[in-house]
One Martini backbone bead per residue (centre of mass of N, CA, C, O) as a GRO file, in nm:
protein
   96
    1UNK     BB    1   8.714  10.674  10.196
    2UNK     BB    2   8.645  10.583   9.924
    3UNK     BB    3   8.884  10.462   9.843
    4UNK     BB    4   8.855  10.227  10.073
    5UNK     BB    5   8.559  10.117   9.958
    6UNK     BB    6   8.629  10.079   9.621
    7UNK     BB    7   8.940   9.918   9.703
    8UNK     BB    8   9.117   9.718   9.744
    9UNK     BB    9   9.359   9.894   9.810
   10UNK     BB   10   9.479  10.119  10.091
   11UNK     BB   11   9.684  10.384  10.150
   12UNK     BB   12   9.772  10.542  10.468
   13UNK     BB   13   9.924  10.891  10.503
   14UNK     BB   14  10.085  11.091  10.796
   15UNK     BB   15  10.122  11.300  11.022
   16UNK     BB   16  10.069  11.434  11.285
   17UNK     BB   17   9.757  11.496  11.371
   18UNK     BB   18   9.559  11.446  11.067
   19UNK     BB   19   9.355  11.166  11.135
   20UNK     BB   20   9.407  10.867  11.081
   21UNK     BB   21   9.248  10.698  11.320
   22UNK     BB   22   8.969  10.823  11.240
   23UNK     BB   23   8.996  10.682  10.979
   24UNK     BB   24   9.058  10.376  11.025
   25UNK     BB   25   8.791  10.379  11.200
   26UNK     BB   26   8.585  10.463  10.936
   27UNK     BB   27   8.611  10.230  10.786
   28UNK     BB   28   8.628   9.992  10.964
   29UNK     BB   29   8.334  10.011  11.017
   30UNK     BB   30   8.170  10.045  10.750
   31UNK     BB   31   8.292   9.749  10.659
   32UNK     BB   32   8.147   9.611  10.887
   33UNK     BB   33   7.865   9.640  10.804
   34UNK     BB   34   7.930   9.513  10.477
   35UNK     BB   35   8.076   9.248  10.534
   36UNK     BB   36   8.392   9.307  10.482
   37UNK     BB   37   8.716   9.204  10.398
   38UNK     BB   38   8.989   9.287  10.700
   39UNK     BB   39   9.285   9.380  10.623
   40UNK     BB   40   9.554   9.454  10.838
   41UNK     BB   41   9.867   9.667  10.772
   42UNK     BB   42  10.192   9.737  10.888
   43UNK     BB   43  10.535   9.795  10.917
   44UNK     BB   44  10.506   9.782  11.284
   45UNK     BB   45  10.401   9.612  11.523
   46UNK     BB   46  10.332   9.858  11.656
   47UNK     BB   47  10.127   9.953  11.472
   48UNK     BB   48   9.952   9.711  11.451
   49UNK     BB   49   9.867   9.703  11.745
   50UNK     BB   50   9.713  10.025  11.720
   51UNK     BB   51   9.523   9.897  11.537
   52UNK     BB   52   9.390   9.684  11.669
   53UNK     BB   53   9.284   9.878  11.928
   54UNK     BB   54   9.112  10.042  11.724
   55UNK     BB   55   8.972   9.827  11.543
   56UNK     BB   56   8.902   9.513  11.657
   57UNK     BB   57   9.117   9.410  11.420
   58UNK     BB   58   9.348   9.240  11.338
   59UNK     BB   59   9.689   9.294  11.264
   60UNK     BB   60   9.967   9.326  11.077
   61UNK     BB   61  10.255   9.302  10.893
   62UNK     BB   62  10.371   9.284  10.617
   63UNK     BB   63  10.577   9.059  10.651
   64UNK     BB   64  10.372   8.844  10.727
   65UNK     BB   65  10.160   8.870  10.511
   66UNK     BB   66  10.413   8.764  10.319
   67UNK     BB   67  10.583   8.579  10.414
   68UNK     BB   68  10.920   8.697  10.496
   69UNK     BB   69  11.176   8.566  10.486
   70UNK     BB   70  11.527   8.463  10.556
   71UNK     BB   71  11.680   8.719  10.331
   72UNK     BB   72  11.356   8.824  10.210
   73UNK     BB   73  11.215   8.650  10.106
   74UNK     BB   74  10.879   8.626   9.934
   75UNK     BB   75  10.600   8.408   9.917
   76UNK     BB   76  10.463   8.677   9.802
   77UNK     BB   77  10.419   8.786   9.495
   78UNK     BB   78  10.378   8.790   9.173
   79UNK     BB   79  10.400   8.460   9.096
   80UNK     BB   80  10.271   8.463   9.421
   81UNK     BB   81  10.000   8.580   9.533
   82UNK     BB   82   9.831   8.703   9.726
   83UNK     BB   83   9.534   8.588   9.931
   84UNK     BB   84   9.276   8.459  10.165
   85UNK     BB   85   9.391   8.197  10.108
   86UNK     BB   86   9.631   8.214  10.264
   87UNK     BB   87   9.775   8.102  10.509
   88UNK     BB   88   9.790   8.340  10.705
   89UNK     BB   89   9.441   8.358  10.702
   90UNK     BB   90   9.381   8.001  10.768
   91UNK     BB   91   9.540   8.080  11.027
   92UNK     BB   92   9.592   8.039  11.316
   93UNK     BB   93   9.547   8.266  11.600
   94UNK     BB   94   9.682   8.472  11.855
   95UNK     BB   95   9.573   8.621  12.157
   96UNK     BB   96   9.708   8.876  12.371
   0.00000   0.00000   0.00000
């Protein structure tokens, strides 16, 4: 959890049953309260949604984090860093 707190990116993984929901859940409690800018990104929509509910906090998957055109290329890379000011950011979104 310290290294969720105090690095800018975090990636967390485990197999079934380590702690995962219970750990992003402790995560984003605490930057919650800290009122700390919480993006939460998964590999897949299934994923994205599970955070979404888990921590009632909107995710996304990574692909369109990047914005990740068809054919591969992403709107964001090394020489286009994604920023919280990215369109993604300041896209109206909808809830479901």
């Amino acid at each position: 959890m310290r290294t969720a707190l105090t690095r800018k990116v975090c990636v967390l993984t485990g197999g079934p049953g380590c702690g995962k929901s219970y750990t992003v859940a402790s995560i984003v409690a605490m930057a919650s309260v800290k009122d700390a800018r919480i993006i939460l990104a998964a590999p897949t929509g299934r994923a994205a949604k599970r955070l979404t509910e888990l921590t009632g906090h909107e995710a996304s998957t990574v692909h369109r984090l990047l914005e990740l055109r068809p054919g591969g290329e992403a709107a964001h890379d090394r020489d286009h860093p994604w920023t919280a000011t990215s369109s993604w950011w300041t896209r109206p979104r909808c809830s479901t």
